[in-house]
N, C-alpha and C positions, 0 to 999 in steps of 0.2 A: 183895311190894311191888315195884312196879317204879320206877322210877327213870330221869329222860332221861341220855339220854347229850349228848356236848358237843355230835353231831351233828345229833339232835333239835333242840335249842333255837339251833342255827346254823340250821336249815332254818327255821323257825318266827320270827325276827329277820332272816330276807332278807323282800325284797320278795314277799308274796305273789301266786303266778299262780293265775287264775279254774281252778279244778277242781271237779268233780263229787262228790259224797261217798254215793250211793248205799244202798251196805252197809257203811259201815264199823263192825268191831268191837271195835276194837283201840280201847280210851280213850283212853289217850296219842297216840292219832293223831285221836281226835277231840278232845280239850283244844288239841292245836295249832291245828287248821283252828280252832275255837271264837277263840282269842286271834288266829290271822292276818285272821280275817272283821271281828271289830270291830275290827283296828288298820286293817286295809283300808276299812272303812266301809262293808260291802258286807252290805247286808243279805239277801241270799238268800241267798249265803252261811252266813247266823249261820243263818235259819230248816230249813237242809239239815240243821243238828247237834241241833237245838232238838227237844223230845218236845212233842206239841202240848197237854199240860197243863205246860208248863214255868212255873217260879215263878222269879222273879227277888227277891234280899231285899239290898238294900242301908242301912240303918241301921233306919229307921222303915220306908223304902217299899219295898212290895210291890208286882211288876207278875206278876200271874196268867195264864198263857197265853201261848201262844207271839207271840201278835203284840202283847201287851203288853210283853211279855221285850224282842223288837225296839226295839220303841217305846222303850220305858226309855235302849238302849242310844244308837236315834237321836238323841235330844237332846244326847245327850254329844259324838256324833261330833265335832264342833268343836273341843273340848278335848282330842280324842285325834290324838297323832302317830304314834305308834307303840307296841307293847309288847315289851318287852326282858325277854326270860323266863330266870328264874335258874334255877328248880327248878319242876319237877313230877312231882309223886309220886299214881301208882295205887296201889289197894289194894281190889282185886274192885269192887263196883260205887261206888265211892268216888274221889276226885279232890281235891287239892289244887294250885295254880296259883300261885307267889311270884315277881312279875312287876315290872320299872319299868315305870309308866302315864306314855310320855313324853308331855308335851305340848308344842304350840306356841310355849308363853308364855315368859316369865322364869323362871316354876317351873323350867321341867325337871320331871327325873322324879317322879312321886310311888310309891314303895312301894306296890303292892299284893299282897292274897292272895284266892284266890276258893276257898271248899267247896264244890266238884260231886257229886252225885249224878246217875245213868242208870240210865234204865229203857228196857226195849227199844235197849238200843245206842245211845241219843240222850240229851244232856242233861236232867235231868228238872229239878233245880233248883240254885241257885247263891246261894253266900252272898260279896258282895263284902267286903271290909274293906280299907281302907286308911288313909294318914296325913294325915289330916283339918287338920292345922295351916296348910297352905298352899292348901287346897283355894280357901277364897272367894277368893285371889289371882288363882286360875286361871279362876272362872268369870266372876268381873273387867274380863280382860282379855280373855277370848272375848267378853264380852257389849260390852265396848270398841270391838271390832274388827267386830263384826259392827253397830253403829250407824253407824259411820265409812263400812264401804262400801256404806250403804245409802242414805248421802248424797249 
């Protein structure tokens, strides 16, 4: 099982710069790029790390396929600021991600954890969880903010 080091998850919590991800094989280096692409909002990015039968499963919903994976993530972008990553743990083709989902709003952080699984070196699917109590606040105040400047 591998394990980030403090350097890891400092590199992956700076501002990330546009890089190419070709072949990478190394998980923990693609779990990073994966959480710096959505804190970034950069979708080719995400789609670089993505297997293109990727499954995204966040409570109820399913998004099937790589460009629904995106999709899924695009809508949230708003509500994402950044993610501040505690712990992440490899373990052969397996991934776990225990991360703050900072946002915009008053929330602040929300606790998350995502269960990755890879196939061919790429994300194959990902199970989000996180702390659900403060969630409607946050989509609230995105949904607030994005009426406001649309006036």
């Amino acid at each position: 099982m591998k394990v980030t080091s403090k350097k890891a998850v400092k590199a992956c919590n700076r501002e990330a710069t546009h890089r190419t991800v070709p072949f990478m094989t190394d998980h923990l280096t693609t779990v990073t790029e994966y959480l710096a692409a959505v804190a970034a909002h950069d979708s080719d990015r995400l789609r670089a790390v993505l297997h293109p039968e990727a499954e995204f499963r966040n409570g109820p919903n399913v998004a099937a396929g790589r460009e629904a994976f995106v999709g899924a993530f695009e809508t949230v972008y708003p509500a994402v600021d950044r993610n501040e990553v505690r712990h992440i743990f490899v373990d052969g083709d397996a991934a776990c991600a225990v991360y703050d989902f900072v946002t915009p709003t008053s929330v602040g952080a929300v606790l998350s954890m995502e269960l990755l699984a890879f196939k061919d070196d790429l994300i194959a699917s990902s199970v989000l969880l996180f702390d659900l109590r403060r969630w409607p606040e946050v989509l609230a105040e995105v949904k607030a903010r994005a009426t406001a400047s649309a006036d």
